[in-house]
C-alpha positions in Angstrom: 125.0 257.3 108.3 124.6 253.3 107.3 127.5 252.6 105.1 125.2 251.1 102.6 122.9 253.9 102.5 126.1 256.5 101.7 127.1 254.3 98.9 123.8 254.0 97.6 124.2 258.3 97.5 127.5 257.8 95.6 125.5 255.9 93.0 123.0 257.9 92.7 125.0 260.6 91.7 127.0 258.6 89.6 124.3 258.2 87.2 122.4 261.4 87.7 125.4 263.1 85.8 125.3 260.8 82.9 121.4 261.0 83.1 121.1 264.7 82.5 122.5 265.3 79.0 122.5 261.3 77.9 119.5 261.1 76.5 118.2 264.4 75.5 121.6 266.3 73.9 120.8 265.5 70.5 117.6 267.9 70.9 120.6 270.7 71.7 123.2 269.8 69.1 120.7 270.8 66.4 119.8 274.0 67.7 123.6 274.2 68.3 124.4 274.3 64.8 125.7 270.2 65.4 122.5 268.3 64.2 125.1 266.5 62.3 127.7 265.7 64.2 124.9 263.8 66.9 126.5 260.7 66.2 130.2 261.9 66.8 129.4 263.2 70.0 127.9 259.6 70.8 131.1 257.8 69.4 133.1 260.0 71.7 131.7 257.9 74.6 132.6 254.5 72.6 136.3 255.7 71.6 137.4 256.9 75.3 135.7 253.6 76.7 138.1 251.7 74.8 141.4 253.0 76.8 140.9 255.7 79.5 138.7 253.3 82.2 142.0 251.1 81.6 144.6 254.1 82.2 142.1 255.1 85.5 142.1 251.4 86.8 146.0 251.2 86.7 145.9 254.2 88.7 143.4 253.1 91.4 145.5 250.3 91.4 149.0 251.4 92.5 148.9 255.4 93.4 145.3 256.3 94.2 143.3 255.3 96.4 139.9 254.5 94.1 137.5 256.6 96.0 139.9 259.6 96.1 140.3 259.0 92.0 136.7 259.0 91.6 136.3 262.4 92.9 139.3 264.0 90.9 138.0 262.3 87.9 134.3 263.8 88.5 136.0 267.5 89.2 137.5 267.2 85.9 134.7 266.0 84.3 132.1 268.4 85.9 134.6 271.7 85.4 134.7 270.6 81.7 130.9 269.9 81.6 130.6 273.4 82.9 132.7 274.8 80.1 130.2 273.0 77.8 127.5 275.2 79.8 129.0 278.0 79.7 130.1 278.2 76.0 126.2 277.6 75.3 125.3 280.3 77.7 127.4 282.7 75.4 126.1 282.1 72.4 122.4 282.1 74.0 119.0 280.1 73.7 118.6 278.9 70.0 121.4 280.3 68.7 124.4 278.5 66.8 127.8 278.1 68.7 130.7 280.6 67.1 133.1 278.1 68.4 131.6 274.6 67.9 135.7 272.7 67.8 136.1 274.6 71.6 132.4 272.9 72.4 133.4 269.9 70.9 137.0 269.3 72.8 135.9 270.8 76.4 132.6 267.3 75.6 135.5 265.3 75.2 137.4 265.8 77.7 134.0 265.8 79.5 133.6 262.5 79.0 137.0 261.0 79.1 137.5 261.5 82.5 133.7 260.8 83.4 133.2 256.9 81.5 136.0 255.3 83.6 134.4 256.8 86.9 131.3 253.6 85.9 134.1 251.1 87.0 135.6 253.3 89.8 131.9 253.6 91.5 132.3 250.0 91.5 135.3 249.0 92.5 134.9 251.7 95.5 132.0 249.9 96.5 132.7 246.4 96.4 136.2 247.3 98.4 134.2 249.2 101.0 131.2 246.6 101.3 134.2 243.5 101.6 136.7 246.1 103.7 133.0 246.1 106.1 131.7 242.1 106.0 129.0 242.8 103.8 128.2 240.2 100.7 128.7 242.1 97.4 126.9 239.7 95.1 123.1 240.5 98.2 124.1 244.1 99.3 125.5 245.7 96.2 122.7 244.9 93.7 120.2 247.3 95.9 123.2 249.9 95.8 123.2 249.6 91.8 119.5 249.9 91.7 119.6 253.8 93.3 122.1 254.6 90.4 119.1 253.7 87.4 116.9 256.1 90.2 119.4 258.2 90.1 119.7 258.9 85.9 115.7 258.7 85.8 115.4 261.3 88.3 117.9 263.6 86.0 115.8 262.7 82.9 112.7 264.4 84.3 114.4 267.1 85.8 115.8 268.0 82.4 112.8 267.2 80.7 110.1 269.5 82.4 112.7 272.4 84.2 112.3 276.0 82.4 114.5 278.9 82.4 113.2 282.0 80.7 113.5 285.6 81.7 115.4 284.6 85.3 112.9 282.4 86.5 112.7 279.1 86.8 109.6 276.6 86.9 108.5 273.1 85.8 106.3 272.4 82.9 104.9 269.9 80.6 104.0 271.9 77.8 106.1 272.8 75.3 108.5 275.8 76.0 111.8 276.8 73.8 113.9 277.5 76.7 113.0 273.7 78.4 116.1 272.4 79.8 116.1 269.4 77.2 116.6 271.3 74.4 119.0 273.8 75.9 122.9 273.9 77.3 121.0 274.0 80.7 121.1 270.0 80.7 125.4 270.2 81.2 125.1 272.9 83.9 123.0 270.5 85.7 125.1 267.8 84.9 128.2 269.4 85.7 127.1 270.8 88.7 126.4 266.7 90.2 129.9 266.0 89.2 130.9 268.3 91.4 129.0 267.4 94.6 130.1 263.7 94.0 133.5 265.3 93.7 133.3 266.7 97.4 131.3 263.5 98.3 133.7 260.9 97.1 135.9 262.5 100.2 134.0 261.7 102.8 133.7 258.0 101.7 135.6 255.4 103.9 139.1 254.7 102.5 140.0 252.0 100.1 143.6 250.8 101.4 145.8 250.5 98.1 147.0 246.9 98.3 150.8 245.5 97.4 150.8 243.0 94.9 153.7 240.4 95.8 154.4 239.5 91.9 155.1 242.1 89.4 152.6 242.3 86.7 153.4 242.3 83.2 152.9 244.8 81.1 150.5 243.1 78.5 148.8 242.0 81.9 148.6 245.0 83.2 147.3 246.6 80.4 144.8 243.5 80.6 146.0 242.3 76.8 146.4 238.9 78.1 142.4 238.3 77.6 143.0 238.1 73.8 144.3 234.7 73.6 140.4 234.2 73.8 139.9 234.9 70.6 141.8 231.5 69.8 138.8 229.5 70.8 136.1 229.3 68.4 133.1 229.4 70.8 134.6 232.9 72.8 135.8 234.5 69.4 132.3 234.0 68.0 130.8 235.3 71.7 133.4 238.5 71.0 132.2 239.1 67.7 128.6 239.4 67.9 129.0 241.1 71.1 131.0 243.7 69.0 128.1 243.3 66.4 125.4 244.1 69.2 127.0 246.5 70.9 126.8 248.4 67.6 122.9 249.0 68.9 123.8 250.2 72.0 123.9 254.1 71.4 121.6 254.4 68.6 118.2 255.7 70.1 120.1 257.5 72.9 121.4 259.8 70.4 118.6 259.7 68.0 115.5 258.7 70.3 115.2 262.4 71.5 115.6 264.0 67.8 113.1 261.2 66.8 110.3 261.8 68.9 111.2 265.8 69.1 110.6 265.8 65.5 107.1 265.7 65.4 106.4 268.6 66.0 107.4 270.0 63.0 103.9 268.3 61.9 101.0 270.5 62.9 99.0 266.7 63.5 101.3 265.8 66.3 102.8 269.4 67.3 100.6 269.3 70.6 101.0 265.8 71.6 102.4 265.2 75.3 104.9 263.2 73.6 106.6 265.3 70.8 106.9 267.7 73.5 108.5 265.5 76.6 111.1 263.0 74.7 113.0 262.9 77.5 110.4 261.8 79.8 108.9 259.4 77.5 112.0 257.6 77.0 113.1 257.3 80.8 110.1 254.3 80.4 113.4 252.6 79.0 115.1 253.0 81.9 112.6 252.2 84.4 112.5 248.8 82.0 116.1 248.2 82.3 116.1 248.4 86.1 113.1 245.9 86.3 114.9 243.5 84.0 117.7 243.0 85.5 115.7 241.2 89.0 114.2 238.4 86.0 117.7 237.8 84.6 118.7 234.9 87.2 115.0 233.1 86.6 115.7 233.3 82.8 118.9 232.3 83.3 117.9 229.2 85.3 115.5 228.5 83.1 116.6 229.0 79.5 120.0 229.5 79.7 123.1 231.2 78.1 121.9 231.2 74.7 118.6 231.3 74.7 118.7 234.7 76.8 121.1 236.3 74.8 119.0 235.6 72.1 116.0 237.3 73.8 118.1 240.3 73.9 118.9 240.3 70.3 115.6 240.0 68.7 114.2 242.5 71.6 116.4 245.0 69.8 114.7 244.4 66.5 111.4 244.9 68.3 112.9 248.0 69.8 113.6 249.7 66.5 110.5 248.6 64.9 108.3 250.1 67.2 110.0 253.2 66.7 109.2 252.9 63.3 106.1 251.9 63.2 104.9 254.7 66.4 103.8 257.9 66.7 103.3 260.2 69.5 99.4 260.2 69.1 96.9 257.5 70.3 97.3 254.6 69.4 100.6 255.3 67.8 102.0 256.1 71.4 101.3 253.1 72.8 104.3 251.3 70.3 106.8 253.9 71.7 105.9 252.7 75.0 106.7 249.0 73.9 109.5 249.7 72.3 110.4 252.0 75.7 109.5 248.3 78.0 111.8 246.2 75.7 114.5 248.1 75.7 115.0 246.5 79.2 115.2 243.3 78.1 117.5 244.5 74.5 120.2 246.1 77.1 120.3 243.6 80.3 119.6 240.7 79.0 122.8 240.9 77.3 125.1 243.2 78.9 124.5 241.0 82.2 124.3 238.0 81.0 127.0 238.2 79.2 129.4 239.2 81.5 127.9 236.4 83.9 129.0 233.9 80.6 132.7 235.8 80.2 132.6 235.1 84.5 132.0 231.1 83.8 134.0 231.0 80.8 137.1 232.1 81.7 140.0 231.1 83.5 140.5 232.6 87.0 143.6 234.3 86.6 142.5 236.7 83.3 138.6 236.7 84.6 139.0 240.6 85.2 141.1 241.3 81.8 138.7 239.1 80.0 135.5 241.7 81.5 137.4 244.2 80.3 137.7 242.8 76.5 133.8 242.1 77.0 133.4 245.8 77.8 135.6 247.1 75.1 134.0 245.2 72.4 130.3 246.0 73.5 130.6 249.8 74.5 134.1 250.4 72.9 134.6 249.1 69.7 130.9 248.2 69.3 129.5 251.1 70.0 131.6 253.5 68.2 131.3 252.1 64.9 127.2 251.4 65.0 126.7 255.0 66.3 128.9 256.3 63.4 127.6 253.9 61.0 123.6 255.4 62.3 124.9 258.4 61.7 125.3 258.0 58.4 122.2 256.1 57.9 119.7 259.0 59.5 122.0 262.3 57.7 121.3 260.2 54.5 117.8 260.2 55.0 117.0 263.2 57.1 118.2 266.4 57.9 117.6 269.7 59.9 114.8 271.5 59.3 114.8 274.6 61.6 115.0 273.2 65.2 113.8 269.2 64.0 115.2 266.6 62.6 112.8 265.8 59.7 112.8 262.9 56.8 112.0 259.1 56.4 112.8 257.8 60.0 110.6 255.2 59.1 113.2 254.0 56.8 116.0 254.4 59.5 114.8 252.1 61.8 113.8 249.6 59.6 117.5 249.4 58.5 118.9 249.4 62.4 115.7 246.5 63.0 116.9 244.2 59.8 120.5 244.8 61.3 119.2 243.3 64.8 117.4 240.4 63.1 120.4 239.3 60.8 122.5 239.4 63.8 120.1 237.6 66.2 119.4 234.9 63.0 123.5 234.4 63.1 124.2 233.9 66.8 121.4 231.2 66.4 122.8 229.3 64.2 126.6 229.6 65.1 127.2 230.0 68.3 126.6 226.7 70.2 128.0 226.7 73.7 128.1 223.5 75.8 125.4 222.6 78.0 125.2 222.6 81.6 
């Protein structure tokens, strides 16, 4: 089989896992007896991003071969994903869990071992496309591309599979037993963790390579990146990319609630919407795969600044929509924007960014200095805005049955005026040189 085609696979897989329960478990947790613990579960992602794809890197980097690590960190992950499955499967459709700590640590380890496998997919791949003659920065976009395929393809799965009474079927329509509002979704996950397991071992091997000079430990540990922070225009870039990143979870964990929760109004309780979240919402992800082919063009022709500040203010108009929507005509239709722009709120950013951190930086700490880009956006970031929207949307709402019911209205107002006050600030303080 063409090498790029089996790496394109391993991608695909990659994201399928995270795609099946990413977007849609907050519809579960409240049936679960969790509904308010959504944003913990959420957090959980930020916390282990900030250490374990660190601790996994070392690894690949002296004992195991990165491939090899991928796989053991996917059986981990999918056995504990399972447990998750399996622990739902007990206590049965609808039904609270008796042992909702047991659920909570066998997520957690879930996930621990599954967010540093983003970096291994990577690193894999660019060592097998080099190790072969192939260009990275022309083959390995395509490659990228089939992982976004590959966590949209999960979403509908997830979103229209049933399972009631032993058989299975597909289905629009609303349907308790749906596999986005049961443990189904984490069987389905787990279950790709383990093919991409057994998969990762028939991948071509990734030679561990001898560094002549011993490393030190703060360089190693990749802490050499924060003698950034003593330049003004990087410890301002740090900061609001801490402050942004603080967006990044919010309507993954609350999107599905959000939308779900319409049907507890008899005027919407029949819409296509209300009763397909997950499907609805994968318009984001078809977005963000689009946007990332227009970064270089807006790149070229705006620069640094100017796109980052797109992203920003994208982010208000993402939460705004939400507020504003509903899953009828026309209300539907600013759903669907706020679905589009969510493409240019996440890439426009995230890549970008990382392309700025690349030109920034001096050679010799460029990969430690990703890394601090990576912590403060979906580590540090992420943990405390997906906390802090916790708060926010237990304050104002709360569990009514199976939905989440109250002012959301009011909920993403306050995550939009957090986006604008952000995107106002980077305007007027960060100025980097032009080139």
């Amino acid at each position: 089989m063409n090498l790029k085609v089996r790496l394109s696979i391993m991608n695909f897989l990659e994201f399928a896992v995270w795609g099946a329960y990413l977007t849609c478990m907050g519809n579960y947790l409240g049936k679960a007896g969790l509904g308010e613990q959504i944003a913990w579960f959420y957090a959980i992602q930020g916390i282990v991003s900030i250490f374990m794809p660190t601790l996994m890197g070392i690894v690949a980097d002296k004992w195991i071969q990165p491939q090899r690590l991928l796989g053991l960190c996917h059986l981990v992950a999918g056995a504990a994903m399972l447990g998750c499955w399996w622990m739902g499967m007990e206590a049965g459709f609808g039904n609270e869990l008796p042992n909702k700590g047991a659920f909570i640590a066998m997520y957690t380890l879930s996930v621990a071992f599954f967010m540093p496998t983003i970096a291994l997919g990577n690193t894999t791949a660019f060592t097998i496309l080099k190790d072969n003659g192939y260009d990275t920065v022309k083959d390995f976009p395509p490659i990228r591309v089939l992982g976004t395929v590959g966590f949209i393809m999960t979403m509908w799965f997830v979103n229209c599979a049933v399972w009631e009474d032993g058989s299975f079927s597909f289905t629009f329509a609303e349907n308790s037993h749906k596999f986005q509002y049961t443990y189904m979704q984490f069987f389905v996950s787990g279950l790709l963790s383990l093919v991409l397991f057994a998969y990762c071992f028939s991948l071509p091997e990734c030679k561990l390579t001898k560094k002549e000079k011993t490393a030190s430990l703060a360089e190693t540990l990749g802490l050499s990146a924060f003698k950034l922070f003593k330049t003004k225009k990087m410890a301002l870039f740090f900061i609001f990319s801490a402050l942004l990143g603080m967006c990044l979870q919010v309507t993954n964990g609350y999107a599905g609630p959000f939308i779900t929760s319409f049907k507890g109004d008899p005027a919407f309780a029949d819409t296509f919407a209300a009763n397909n979240a997950t499907l609805l919402t994968s318009i984001s992800q078809i977005s963000e795969a689009l946007c990332i082919l227009m970064i270089p063009f807006f790149l070229k022709r705006f620069g640094i600044k100017v796109v980052m500040l797109m992203s920003m203010f994208a982010w208000v108009f993402r939460f705004g929509f939400f507020g504003l929507g509903n899953p009828a005509m026309p209300g539907v239709m600013l759903f669907i924007l706020s679905c589009i722009v969510y493409g240019v709120a996440f890439d426009f950013f995230n890549v970008s960014g990382g392309i700025f951190v690349d030109q920034e930086c001096d050679p010799s700490i460029k990969a430690s200095a990703q890394g601090l880009f990576m912590m403060m956006t979906n580590g540090l970031g992420a943990t405390i805005g997906t906390l802090a929207a916790g708060e926010i949307v237990n304050h104002y709402c709360s569990w009514q049955g199976d939905y989440l019911l109250g002012s959301w209205q009011t909920c993403w107002f306050i995550f939009a005026c957090f986006a604008l006050v952000v995107g106002v600030s980077f305007a007027l303080l960060f100025k980097p040189e032009k080139k």
